[in-house]
C-alpha positions in Angstrom: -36.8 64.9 6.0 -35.9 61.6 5.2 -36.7 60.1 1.7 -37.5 56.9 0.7 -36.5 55.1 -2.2 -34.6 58.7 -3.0 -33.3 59.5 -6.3 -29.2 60.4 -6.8 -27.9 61.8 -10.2 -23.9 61.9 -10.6 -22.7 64.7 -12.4 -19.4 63.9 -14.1 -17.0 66.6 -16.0 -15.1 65.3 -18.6 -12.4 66.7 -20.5 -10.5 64.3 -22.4 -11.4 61.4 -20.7 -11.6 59.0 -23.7 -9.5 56.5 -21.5 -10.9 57.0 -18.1 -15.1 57.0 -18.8 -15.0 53.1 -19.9 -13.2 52.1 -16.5 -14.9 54.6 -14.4 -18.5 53.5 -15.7 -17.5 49.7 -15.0 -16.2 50.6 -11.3 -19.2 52.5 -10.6 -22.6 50.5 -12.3 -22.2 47.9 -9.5 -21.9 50.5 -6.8 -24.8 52.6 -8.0 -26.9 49.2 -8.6 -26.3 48.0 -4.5 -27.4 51.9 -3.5 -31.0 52.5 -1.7 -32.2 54.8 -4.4 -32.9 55.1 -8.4 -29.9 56.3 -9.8 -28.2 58.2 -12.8 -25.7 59.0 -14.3 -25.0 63.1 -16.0 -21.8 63.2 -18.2 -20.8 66.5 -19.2 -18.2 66.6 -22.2 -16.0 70.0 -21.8 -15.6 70.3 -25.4 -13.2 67.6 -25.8 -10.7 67.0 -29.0 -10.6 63.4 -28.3 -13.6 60.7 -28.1 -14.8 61.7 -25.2 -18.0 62.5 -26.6 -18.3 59.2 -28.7 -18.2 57.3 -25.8 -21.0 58.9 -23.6 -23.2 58.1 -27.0 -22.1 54.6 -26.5 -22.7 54.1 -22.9 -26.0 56.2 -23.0 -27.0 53.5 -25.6 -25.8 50.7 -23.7 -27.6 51.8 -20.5 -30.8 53.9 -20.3 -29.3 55.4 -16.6 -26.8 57.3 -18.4 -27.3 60.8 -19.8 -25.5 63.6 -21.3 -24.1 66.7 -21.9 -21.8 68.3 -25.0 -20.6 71.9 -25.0 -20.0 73.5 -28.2 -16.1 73.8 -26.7 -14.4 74.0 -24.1 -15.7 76.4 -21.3 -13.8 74.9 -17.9 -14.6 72.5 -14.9 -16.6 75.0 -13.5 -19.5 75.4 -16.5 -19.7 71.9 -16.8 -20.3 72.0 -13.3 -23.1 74.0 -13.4 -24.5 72.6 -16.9 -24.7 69.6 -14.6 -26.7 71.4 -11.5 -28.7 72.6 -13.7 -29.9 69.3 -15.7 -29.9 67.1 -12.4 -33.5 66.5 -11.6 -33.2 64.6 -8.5 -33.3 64.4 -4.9 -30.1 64.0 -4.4 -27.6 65.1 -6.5 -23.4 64.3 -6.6 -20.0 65.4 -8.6 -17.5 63.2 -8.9 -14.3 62.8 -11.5 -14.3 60.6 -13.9 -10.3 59.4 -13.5 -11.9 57.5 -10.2 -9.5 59.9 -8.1 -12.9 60.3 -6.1 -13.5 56.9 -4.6 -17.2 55.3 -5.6 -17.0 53.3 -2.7 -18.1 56.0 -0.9 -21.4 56.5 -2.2 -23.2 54.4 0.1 -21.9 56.1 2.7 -23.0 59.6 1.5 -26.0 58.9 0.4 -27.0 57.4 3.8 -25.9 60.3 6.1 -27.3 63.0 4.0 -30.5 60.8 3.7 -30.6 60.5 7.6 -33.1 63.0 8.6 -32.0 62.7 12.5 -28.2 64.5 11.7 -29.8 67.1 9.3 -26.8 67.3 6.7 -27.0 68.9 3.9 -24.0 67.8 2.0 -21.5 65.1 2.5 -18.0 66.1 1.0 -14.9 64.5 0.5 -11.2 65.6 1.3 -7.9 64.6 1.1 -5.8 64.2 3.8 -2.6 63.7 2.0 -1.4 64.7 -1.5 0.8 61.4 -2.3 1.9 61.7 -5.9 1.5 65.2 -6.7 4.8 67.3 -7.4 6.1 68.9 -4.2 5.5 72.7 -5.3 2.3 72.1 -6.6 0.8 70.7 -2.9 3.2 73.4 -1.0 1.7 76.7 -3.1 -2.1 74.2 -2.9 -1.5 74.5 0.8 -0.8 78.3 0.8 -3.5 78.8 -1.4 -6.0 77.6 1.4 -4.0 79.4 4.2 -4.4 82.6 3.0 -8.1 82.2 1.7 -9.1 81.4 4.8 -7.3 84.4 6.5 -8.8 87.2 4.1 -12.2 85.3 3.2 -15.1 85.2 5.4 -16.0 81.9 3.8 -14.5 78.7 4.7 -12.9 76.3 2.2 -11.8 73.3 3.8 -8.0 72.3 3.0 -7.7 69.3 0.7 -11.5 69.5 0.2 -12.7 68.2 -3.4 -15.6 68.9 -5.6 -17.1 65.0 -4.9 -20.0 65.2 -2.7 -23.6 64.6 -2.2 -26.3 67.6 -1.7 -29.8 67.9 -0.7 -32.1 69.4 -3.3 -32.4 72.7 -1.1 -28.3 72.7 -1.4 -28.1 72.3 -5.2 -31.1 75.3 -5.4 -29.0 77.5 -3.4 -26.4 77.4 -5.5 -28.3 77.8 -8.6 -29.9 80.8 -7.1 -26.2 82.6 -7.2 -26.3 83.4 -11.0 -22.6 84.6 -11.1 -20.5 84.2 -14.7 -17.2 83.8 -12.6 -17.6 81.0 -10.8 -15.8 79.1 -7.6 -17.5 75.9 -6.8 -15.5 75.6 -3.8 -16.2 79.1 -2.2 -19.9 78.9 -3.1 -20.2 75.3 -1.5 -19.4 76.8 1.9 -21.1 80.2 1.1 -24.0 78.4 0.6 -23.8 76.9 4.3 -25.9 73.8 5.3 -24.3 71.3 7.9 -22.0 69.5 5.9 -20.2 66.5 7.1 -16.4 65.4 5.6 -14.9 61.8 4.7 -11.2 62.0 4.4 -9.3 59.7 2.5 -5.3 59.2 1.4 -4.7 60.6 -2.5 -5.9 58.5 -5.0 -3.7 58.1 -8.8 -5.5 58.5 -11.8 -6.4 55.5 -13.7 -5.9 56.4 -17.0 -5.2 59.4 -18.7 -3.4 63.1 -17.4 -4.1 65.5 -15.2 -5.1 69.2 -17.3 -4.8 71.0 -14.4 -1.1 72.7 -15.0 0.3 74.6 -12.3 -0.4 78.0 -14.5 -4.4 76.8 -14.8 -4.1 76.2 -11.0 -2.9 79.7 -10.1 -4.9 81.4 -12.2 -8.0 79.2 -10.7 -6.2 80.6 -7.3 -6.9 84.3 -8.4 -10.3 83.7 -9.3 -11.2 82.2 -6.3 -9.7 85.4 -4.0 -11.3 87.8 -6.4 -14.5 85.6 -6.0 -14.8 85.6 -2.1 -12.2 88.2 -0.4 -12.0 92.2 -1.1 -8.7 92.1 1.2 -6.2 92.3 -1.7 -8.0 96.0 -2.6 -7.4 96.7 1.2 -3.7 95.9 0.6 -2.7 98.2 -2.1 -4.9 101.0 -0.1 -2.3 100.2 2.9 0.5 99.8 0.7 -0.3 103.2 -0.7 -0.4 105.0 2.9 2.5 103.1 3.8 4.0 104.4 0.5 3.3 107.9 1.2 4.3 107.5 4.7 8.2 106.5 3.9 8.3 109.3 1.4 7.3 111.8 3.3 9.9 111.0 6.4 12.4 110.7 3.5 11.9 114.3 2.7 12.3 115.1 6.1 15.1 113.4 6.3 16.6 115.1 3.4 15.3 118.5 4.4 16.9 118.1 7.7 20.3 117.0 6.5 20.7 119.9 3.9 19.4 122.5 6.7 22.1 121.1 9.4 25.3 119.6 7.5 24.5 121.8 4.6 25.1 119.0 2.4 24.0 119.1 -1.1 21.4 116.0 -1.9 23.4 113.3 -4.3 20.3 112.0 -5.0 20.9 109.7 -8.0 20.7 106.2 -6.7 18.3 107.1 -4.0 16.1 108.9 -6.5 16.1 105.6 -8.5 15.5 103.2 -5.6 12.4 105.5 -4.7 11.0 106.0 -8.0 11.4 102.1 -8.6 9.5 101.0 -4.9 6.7 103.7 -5.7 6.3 102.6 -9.3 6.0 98.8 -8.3 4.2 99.8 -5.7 1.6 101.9 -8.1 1.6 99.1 -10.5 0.6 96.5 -8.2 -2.3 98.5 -6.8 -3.6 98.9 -11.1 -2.9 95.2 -10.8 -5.2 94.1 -8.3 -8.1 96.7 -9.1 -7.9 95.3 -12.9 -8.3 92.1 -11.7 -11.3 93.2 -9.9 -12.5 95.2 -12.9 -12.1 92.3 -15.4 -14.1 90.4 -13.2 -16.6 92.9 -12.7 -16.7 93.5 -16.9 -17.3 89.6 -17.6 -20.7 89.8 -15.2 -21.9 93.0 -16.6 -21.5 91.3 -20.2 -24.2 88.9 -19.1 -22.8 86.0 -20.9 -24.0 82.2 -21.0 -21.4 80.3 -19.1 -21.3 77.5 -21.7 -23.6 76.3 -24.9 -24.5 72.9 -25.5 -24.2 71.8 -28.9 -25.7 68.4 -28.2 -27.7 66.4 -25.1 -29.4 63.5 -23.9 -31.7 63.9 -21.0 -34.3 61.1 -21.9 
């Protein structure tokens, strides 16, 4: 159903974004102030080292649209996230970066096809088409990544997609309903379903600031998103086992049948070796990928907060 005069809260994560939050706030006031709809603005400070936090207290001063969030340290993209869900009362509610990677000129946009009752969308995303600027091994394993999610996964993540989009209110309480510690915003924004419609745009540089995404945070974000929506890596080290146990046994056959025929005594050493060696790798890969599973698995059954706040503004 169509709203008039909606309301729109912007979530935006920061984690060291002492730099970026000034120019990102002047870029984005004038676009929030032309929108169709009483707007606001939900920092979230990650537990940053720098003054990231002193400057939210300065633009929440400076403007009474502009609230937010501290954590009591650092807990990840993903809980400030959620903190953010979770403290956005509005109809409409978006993410967005704060290095102005995610374009605010496309809020209008956004907010006016998921506000169009005759299409029925429930979220408006964003995704990249290129990946201009980042290292060549980083966008070749970020391509894998979605290739083989998207084989094993029932759940579809769209390649390139980002975390900036607009949702309904009945999208942001569907995925508040999924109370999981381990989170993947990415998997549970298409778990979630609702017609969703996509604006693609060329990569965007930062405008101040680094990146904290390393390529180890990235592949370990990679794992958690398998484990998250995919059982198929369990499968694997069940077929790598049979496959295992097959080669062994038409080894000893082959062994068996040698020494019955050509009576030739078994030299065994390197063979042994390269046997014992596959089936230990083998073994330890299997107690790999169930620990992952089990780690996973202990972190939900712990039942613990994904982030405290040490200090807010909602007012």
């Amino acid at each position: 159903m169509k709203i008039e005069n909606p309301t729109l809260c912007i979530i935006v994560p920061c984690y060291k974004e002492e730099e970026a939050l000034p120019i990102f706030y002047d870029t984005i006031k004038p676009v929030l102030d032309s929108l169709p709809a009483r707007c606001s603005l939900l920092l979230v400070d990650d537990g940053s080292s720098d003054n990231t936090l002193g400057v939210m207290r300065q633009l929440a001063q400076r403007d009474s649209t502009v609230k937010y969030l501290s954590f009591s340290r650092n807990f990840g993209k993903e809980a400030a996230m959620l903190a953010g869900l979770q403290n956005a009362d509005a109809d409409y509610v978006a993410i967005m970066d704060a290095d102005l990677q995610d374009p605010p000129d496309f809020l209008p946009v956004m907010l006016r096809v998921v506000n169009d009752d005759a299409r029925n969308y429930g979220c408006v995303g964003t995704r990249r088409t290129t990946r201009q600027g980042e290292p060549p091994i980083r966008s070749f394993f970020a391509r894998m990544f979605y290739k083989i999610i998207n084989k094993i996964s029932k759940t579809e993540i769209v390649d390139g997609a980002r975390d900036y989009r607009i949702m309904s209110r009945r999208m942001v309480d569907a995925i508040l309903s999924m109370g999981e510690y381990n989170r993947f915003s990415k998997g549970i924004f298409g778990w979630v379903g609702f017609n969703t419609y996509w604006l693609e745009y060329v990569n965007r540089e930062r405008v101040a600031g680094e990146t904290k995404w390393s390529f180890h945070k990235l592949f370990l974000y990679s794992i958690d998103g398998i484990t998250a929506f995919s059982t198929a890596p369990l499968a694997i080290s069940s077929y790598l086992g049979l496959l295992c146990c097959g080669v062994s046994m038409i080894y000893l056959l082959f062994v068996f049948i040698k020494s019955l025929i050509y009576g030739d005594p078994v030299a065994g050493y390197p063979s042994m070796m390269c046997v014992i060696l596959f089936l230990g790798g083998a073994l330890l890969l299997g107690i790999g990928i169930l620990g992952q599973y089990l780690a996973k698995t202990y972190l939900e059954v712990k039942g613990r907060p994904a982030y405290i706040l040490q200090e807010k503004k909602l007012d």
